[in-house]
mmCIF file of the N, C-alpha and C atoms, coordinates in Angstrom:
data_MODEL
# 
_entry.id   MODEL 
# 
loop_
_atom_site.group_PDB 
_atom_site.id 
_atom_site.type_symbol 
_atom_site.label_atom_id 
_atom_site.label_alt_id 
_atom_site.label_comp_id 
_atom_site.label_asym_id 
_atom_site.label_entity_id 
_atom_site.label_seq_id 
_atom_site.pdbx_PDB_ins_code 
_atom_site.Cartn_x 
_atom_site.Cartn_y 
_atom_site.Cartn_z 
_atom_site.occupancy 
_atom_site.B_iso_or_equiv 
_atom_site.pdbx_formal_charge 
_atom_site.auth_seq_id 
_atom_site.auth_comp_id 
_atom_site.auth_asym_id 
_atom_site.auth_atom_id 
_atom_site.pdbx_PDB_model_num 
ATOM 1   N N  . UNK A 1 1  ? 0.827   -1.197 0.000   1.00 0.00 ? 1  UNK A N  1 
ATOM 2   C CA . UNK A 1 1  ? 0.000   0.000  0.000   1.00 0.00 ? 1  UNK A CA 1 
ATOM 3   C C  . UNK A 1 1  ? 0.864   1.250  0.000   1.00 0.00 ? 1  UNK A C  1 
ATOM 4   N N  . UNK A 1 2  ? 2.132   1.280  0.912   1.00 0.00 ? 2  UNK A N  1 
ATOM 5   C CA . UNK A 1 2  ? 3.325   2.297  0.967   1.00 0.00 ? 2  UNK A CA 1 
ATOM 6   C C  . UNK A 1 2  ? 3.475   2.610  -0.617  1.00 0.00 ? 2  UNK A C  1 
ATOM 7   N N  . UNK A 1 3  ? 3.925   1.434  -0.993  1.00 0.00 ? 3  UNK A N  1 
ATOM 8   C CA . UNK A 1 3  ? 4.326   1.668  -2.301  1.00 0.00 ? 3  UNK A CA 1 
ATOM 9   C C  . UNK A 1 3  ? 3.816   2.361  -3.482  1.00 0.00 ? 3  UNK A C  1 
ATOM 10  N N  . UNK A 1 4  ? 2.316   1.450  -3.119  1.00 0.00 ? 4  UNK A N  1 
ATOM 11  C CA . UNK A 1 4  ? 1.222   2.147  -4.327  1.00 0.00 ? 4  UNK A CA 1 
ATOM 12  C C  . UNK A 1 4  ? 1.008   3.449  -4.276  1.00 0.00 ? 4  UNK A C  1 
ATOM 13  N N  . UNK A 1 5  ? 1.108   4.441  -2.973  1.00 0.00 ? 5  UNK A N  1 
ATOM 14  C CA . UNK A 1 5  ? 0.904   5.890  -2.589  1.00 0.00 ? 5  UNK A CA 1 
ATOM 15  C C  . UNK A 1 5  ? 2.679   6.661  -2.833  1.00 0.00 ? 5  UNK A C  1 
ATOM 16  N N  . UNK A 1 6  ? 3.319   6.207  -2.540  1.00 0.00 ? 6  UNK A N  1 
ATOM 17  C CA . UNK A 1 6  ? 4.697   6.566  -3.378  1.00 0.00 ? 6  UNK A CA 1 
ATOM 18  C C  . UNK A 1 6  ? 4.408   6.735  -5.031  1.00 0.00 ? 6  UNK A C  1 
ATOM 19  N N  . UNK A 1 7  ? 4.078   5.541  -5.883  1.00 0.00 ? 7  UNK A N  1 
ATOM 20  C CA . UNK A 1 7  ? 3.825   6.017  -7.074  1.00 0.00 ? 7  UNK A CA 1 
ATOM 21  C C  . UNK A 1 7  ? 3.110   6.612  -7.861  1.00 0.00 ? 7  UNK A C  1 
ATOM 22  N N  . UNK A 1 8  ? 1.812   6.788  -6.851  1.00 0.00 ? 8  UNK A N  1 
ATOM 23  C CA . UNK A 1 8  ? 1.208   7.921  -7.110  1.00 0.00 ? 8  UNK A CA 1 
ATOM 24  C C  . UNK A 1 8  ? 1.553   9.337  -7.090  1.00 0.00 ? 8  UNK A C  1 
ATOM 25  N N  . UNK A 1 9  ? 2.658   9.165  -6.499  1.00 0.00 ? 9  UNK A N  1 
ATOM 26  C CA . UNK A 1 9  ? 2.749   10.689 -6.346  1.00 0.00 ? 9  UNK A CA 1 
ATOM 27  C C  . UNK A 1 9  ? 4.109   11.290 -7.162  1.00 0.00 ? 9  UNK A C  1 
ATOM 28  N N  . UNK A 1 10 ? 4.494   10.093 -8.100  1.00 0.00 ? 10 UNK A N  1 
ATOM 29  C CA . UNK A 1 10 ? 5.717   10.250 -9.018  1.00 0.00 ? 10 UNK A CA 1 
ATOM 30  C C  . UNK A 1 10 ? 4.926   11.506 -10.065 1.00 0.00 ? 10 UNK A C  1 
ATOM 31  N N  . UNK A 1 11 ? 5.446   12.145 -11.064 1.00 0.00 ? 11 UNK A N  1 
ATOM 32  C CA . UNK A 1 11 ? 5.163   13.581 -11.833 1.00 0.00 ? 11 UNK A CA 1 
ATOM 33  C C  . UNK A 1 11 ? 4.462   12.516 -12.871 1.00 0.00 ? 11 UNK A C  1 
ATOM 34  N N  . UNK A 1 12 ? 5.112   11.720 -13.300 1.00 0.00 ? 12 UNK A N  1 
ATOM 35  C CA . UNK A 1 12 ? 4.501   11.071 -14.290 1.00 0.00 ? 12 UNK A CA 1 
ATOM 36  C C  . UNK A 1 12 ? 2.556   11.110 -13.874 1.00 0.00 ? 12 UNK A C  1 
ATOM 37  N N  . UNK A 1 13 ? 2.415   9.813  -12.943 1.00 0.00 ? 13 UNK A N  1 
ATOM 38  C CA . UNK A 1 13 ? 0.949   10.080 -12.256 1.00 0.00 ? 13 UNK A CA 1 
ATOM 39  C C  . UNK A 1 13 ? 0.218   11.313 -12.057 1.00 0.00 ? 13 UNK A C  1 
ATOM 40  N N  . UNK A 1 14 ? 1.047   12.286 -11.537 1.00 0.00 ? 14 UNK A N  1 
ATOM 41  C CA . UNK A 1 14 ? 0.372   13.312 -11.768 1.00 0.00 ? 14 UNK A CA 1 
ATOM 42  C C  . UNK A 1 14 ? -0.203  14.295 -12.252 1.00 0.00 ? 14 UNK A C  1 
ATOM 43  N N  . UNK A 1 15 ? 0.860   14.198 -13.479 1.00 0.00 ? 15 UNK A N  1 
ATOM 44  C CA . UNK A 1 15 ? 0.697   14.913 -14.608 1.00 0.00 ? 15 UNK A CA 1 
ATOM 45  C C  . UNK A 1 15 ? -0.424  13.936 -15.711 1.00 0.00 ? 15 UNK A C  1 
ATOM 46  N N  . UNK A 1 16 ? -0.685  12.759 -15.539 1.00 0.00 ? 16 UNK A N  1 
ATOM 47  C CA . UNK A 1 16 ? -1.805  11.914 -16.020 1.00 0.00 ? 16 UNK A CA 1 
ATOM 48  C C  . UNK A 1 16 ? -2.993  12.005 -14.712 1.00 0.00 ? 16 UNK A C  1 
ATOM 49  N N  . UNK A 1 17 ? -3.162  11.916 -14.160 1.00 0.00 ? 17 UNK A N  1 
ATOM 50  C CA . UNK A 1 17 ? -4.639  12.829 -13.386 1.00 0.00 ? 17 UNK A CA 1 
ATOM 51  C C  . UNK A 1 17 ? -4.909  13.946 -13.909 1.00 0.00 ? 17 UNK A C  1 
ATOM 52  N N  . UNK A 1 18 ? -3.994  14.599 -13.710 1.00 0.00 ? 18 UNK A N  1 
ATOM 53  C CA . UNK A 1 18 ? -3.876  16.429 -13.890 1.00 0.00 ? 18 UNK A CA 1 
ATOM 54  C C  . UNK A 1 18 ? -4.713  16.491 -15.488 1.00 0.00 ? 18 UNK A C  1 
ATOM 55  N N  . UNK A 1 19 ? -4.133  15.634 -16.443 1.00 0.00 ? 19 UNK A N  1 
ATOM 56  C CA . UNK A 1 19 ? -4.802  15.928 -18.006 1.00 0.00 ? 19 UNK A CA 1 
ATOM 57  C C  . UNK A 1 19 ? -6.051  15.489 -17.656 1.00 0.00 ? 19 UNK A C  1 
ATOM 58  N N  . UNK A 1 20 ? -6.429  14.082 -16.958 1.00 0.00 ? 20 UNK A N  1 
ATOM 59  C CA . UNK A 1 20 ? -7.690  13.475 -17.128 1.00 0.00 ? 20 UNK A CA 1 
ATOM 60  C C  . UNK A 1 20 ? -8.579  14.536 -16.552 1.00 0.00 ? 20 UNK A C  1 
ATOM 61  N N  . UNK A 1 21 ? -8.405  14.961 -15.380 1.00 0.00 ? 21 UNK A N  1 
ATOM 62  C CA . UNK A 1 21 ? -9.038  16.359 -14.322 1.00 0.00 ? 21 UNK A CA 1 
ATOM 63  C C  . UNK A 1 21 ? -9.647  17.417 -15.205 1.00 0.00 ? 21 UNK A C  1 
ATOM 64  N N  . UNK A 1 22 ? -8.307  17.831 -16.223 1.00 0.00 ? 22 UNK A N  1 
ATOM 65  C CA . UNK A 1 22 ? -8.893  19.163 -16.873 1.00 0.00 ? 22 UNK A CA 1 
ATOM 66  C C  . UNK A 1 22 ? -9.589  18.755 -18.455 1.00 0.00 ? 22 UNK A C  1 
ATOM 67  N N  . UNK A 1 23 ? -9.750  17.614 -18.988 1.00 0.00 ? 23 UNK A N  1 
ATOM 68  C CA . UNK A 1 23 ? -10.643 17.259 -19.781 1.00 0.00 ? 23 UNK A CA 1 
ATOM 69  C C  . UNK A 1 23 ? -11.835 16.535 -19.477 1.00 0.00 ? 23 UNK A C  1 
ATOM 70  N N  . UNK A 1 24 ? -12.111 16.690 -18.252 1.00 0.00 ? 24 UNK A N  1 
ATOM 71  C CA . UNK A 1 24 ? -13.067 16.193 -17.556 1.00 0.00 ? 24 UNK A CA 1 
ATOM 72  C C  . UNK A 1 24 ? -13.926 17.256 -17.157 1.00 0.00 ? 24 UNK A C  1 
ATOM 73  N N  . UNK A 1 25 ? -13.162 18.458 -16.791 1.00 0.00 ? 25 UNK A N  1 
ATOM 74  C CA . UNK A 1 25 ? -14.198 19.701 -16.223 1.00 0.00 ? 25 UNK A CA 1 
ATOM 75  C C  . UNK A 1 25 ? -14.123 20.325 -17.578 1.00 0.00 ? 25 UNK A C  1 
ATOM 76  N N  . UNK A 1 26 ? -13.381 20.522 -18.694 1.00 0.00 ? 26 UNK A N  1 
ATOM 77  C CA . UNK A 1 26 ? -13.614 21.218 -19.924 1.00 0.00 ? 26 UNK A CA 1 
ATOM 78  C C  . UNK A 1 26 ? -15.050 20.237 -20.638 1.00 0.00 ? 26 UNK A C  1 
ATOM 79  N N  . UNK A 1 27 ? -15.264 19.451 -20.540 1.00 0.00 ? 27 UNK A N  1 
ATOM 80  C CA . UNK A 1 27 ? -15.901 18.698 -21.197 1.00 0.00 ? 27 UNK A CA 1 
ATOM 81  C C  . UNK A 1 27 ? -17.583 18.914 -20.071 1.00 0.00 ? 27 UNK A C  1 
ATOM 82  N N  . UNK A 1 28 ? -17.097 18.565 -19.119 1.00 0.00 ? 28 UNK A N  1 
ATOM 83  C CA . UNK A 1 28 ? -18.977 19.347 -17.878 1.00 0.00 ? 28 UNK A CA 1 
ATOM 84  C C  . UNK A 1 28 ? -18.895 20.829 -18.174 1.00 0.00 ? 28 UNK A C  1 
ATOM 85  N N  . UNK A 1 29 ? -18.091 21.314 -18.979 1.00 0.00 ? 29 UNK A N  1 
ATOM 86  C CA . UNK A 1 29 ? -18.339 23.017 -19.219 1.00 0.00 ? 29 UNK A CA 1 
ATOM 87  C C  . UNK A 1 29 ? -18.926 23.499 -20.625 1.00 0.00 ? 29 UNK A C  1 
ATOM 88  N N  . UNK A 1 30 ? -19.234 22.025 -21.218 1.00 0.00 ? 30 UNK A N  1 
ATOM 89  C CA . UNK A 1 30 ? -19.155 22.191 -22.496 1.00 0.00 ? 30 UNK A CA 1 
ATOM 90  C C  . UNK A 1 30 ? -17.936 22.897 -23.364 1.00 0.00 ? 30 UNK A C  1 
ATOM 91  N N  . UNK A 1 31 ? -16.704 23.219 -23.210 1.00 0.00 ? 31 UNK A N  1 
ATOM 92  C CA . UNK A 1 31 ? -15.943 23.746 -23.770 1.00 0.00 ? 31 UNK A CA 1 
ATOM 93  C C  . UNK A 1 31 ? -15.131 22.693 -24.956 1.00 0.00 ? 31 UNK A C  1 
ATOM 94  N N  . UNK A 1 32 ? -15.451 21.553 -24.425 1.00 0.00 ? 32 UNK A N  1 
ATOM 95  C CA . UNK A 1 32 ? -15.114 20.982 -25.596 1.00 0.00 ? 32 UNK A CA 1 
ATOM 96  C C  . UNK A 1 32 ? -16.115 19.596 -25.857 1.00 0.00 ? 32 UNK A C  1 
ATOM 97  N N  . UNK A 1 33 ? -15.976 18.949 -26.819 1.00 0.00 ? 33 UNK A N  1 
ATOM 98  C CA . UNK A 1 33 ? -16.660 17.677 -27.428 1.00 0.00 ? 33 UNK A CA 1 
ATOM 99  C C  . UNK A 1 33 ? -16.576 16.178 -26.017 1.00 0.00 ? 33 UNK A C  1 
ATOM 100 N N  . UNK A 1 34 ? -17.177 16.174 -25.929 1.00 0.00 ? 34 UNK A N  1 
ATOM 101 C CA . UNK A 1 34 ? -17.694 14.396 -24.868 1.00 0.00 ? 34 UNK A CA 1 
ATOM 102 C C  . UNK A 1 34 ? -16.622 13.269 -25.343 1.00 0.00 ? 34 UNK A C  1 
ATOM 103 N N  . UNK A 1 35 ? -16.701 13.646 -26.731 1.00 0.00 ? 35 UNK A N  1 
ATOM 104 C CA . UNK A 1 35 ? -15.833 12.223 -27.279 1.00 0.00 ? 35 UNK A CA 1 
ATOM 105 C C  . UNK A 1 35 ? -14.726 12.338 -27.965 1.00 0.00 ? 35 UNK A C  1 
ATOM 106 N N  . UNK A 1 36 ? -14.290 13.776 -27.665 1.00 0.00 ? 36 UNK A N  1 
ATOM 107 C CA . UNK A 1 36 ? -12.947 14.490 -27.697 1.00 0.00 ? 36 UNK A CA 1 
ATOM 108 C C  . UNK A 1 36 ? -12.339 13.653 -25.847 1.00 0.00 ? 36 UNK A C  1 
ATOM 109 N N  . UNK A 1 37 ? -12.830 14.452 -25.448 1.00 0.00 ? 37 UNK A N  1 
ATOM 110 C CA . UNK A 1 37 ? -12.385 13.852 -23.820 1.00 0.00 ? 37 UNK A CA 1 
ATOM 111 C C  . UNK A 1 37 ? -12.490 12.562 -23.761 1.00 0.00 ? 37 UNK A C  1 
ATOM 112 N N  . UNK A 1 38 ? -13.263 11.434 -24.288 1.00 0.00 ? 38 UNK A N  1 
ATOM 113 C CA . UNK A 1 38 ? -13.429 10.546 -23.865 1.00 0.00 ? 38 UNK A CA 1 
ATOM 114 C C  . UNK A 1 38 ? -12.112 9.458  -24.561 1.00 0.00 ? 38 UNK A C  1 
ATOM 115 N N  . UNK A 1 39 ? -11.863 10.261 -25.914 1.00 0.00 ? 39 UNK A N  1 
ATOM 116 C CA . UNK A 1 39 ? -10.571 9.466  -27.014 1.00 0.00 ? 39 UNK A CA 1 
ATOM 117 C C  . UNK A 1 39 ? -9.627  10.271 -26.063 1.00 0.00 ? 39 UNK A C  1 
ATOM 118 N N  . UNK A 1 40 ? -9.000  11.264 -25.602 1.00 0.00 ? 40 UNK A N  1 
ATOM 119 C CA . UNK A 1 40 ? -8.155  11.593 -24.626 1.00 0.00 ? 40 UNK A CA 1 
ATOM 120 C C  . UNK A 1 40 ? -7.536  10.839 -23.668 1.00 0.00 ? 40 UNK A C  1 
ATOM 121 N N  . UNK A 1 41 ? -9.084  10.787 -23.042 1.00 0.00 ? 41 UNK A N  1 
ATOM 122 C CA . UNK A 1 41 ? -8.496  9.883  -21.242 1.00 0.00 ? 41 UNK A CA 1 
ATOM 123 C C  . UNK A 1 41 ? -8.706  8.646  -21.540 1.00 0.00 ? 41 UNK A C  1 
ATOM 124 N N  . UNK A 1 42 ? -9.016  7.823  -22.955 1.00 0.00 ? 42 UNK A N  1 
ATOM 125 C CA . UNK A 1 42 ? -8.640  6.406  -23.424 1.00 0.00 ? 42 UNK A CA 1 
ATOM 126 C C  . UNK A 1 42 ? -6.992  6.396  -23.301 1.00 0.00 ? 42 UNK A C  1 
ATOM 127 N N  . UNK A 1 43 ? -6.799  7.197  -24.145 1.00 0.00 ? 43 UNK A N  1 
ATOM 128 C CA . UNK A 1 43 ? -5.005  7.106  -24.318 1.00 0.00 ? 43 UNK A CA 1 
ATOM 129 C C  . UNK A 1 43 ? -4.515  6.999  -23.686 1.00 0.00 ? 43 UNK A C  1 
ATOM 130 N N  . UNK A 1 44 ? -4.691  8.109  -22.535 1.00 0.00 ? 44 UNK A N  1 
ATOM 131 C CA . UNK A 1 44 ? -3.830  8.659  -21.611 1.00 0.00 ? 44 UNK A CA 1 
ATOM 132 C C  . UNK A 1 44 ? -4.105  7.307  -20.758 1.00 0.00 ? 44 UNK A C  1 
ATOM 133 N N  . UNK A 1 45 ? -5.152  6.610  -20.483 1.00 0.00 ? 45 UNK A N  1 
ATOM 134 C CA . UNK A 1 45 ? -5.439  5.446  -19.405 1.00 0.00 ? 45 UNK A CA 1 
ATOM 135 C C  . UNK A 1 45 ? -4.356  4.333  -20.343 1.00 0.00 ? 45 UNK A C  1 
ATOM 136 N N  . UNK A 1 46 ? -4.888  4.242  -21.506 1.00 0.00 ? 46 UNK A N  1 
ATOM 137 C CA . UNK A 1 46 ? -4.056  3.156  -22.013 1.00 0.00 ? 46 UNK A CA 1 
ATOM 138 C C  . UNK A 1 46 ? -2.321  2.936  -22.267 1.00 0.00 ? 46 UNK A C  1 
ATOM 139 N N  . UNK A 1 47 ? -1.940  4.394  -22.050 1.00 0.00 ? 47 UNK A N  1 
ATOM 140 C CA . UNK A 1 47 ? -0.881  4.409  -22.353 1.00 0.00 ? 47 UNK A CA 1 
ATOM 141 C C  . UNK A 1 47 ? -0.352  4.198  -20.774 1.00 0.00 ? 47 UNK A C  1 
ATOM 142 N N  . UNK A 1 48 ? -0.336  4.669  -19.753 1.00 0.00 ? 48 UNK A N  1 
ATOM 143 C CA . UNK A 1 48 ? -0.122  4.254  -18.545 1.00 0.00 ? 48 UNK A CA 1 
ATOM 144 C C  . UNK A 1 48 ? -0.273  2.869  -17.744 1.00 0.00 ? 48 UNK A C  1 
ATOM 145 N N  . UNK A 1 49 ? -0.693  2.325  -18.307 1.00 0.00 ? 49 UNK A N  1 
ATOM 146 C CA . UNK A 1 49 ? -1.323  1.056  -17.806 1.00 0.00 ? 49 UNK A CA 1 
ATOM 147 C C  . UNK A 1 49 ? -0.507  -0.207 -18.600 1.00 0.00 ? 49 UNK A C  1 
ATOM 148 N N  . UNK A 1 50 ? -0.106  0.054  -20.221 1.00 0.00 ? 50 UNK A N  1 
ATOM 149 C CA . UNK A 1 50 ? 0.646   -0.392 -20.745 1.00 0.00 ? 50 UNK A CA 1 
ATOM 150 C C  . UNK A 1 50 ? 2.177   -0.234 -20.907 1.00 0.00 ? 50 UNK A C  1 
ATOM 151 N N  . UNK A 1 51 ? 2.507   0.484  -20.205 1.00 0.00 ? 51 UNK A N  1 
ATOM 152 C CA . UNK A 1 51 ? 4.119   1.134  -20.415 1.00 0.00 ? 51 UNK A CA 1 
ATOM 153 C C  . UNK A 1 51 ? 4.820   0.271  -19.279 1.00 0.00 ? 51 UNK A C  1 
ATOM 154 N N  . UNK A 1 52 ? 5.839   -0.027 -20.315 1.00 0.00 ? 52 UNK A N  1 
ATOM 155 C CA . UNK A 1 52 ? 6.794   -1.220 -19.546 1.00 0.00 ? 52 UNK A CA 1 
ATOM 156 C C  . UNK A 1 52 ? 7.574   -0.376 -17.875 1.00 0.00 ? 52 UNK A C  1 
ATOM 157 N N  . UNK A 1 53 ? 7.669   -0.803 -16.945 1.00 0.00 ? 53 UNK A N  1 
ATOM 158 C CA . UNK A 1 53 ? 8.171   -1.174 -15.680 1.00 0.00 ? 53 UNK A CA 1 
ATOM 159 C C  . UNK A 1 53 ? 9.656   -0.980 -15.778 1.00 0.00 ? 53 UNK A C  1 
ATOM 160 N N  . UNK A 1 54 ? 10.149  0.266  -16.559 1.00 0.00 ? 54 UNK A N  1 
ATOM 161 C CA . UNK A 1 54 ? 12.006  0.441  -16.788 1.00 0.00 ? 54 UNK A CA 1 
ATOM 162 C C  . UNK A 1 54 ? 12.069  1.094  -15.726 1.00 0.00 ? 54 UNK A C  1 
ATOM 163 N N  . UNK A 1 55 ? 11.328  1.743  -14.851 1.00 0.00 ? 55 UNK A N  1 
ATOM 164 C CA . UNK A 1 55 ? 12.030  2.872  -14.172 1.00 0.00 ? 55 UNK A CA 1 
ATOM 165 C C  . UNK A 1 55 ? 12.529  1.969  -12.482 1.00 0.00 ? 55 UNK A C  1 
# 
């Protein structure tokens, strides 16, 4: 659990919340497209979730 809250708080993680956060409230503001945000925080989920374990 130590661990898992350590890597949360690496820049990487945060800076992937941080995008999902602000295409999440641009998108409840209508400022941009539903399925603009939604192909966004696909990536951004998929690309994190898939990225090899070098560090």
């Amino acid at each position: 659990m130590k661990n898992a809250l350590i890597n949360l708080l690496k820049v990487k993680s945060l800076m992937t919340i941080a995008v999902m956060i602000v295409f999440v409230v641009l998108a409840l503001t209508n400022k941009v497209d539903e399925s603009l945000t939604a192909s966004v925080i696909t990536a951004v989920i998929t690309y994190y979730f898939t990225k090899r374990e070098s560090e």
